[in-house]
C-alpha positions as CSV (number, residue, x, y, z in Angstrom):
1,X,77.9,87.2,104.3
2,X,79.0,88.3,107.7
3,X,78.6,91.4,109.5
4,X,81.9,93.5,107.8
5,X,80.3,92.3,104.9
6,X,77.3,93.6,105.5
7,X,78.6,97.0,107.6
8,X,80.6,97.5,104.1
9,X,77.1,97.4,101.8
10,X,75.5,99.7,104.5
11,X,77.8,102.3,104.4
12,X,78.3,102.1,100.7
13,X,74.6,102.1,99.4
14,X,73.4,104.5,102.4
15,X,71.8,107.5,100.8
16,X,70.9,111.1,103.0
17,X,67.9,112.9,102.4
18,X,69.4,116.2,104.8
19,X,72.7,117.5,105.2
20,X,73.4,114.8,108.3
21,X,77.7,115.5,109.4
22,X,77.1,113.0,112.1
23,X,75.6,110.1,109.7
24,X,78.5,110.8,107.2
25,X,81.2,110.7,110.2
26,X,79.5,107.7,111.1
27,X,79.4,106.2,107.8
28,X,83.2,107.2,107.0
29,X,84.5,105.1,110.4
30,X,81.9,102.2,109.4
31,X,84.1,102.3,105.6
32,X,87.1,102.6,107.7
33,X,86.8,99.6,109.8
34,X,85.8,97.8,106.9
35,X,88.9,98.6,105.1
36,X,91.0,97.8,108.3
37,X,89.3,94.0,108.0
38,X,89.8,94.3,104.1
39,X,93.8,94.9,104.4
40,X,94.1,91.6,106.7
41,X,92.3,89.3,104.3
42,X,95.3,86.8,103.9
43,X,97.1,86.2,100.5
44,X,96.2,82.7,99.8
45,X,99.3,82.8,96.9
46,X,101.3,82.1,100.0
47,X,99.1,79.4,101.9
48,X,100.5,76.1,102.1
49,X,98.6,73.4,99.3
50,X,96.3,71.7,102.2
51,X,95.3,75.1,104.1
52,X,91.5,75.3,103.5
53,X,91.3,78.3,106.4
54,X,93.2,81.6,107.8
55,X,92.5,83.1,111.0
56,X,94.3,85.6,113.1
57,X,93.8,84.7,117.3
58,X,93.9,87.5,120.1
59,X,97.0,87.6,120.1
60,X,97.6,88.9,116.0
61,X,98.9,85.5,115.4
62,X,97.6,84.5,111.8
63,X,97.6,81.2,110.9
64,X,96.9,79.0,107.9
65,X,94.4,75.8,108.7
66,X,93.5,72.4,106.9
67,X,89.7,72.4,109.0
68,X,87.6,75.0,109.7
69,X,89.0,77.0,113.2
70,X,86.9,77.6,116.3
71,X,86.7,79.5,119.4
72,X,86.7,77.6,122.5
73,X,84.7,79.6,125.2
74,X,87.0,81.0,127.3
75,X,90.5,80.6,124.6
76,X,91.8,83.5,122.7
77,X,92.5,81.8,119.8
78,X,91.4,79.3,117.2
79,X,91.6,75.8,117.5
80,X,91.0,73.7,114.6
81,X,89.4,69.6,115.0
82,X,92.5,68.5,113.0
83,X,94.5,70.0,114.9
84,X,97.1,70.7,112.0
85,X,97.9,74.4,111.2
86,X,100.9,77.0,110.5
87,X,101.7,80.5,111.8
88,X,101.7,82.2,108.8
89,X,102.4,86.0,110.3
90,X,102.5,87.9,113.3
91,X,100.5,91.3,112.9
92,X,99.1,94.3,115.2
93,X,94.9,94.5,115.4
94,X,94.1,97.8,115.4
95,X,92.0,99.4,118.0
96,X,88.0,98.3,117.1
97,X,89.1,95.1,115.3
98,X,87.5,92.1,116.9
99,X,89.7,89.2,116.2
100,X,86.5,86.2,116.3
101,X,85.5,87.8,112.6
102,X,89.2,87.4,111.2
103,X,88.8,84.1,109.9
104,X,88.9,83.4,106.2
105,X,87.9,80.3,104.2
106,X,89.9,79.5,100.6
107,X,87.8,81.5,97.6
């Protein structure tokens, strides 16, 4: 599990014992940025036979990878051991979206 994961449970088992606006505006934009990770979960239909990984760099370049993509300190985008990947998309992070947890390994 990782942290949108676990942000997603959170806001959708939280329970309030008082009438608390702030906690639900604060839930609602914790389900929102969830969904906003949710919607860029790649369509592995479309991934080549050999891509194993998907991951979308700094610069809303999403790629498809055969090893396991990285972040070298420093880079704003992944690089994989193999070295052997393809763009797959070019798309716009939102605002809040922290490109180092958009990587996806094959279900």
């Amino acid at each position: 599990m990782n942290f949108i994961d676990a942000a997603g449970v959170v806001a959708e088992s939280g329970e309030f014992l008082i009438d608390d606006s702030l906690a639900r505006d604060a839930r609602q934009i914790v389900m929102d940025i969830v969904a906003a990770y949710d919607a860029l979960a790649p369509d592995w239909a479309n991934a080549p036979d050999w891509a194993q990984w998907c991951a979308i760099d700094a610069g809303g370049v999403q790629c498809w990878y055969d090893g396991e993509p990285n972040v070298r300190i420093g880079a704003c985008a992944w690089i994989s051991q193999d070295e052997r990947y393809v763009i797959y998309r070019k798309i716009n992070l939102s605002l809040g979206i922290d490109w180092r947890l958009c990587k996806w390994q094959r279900p």
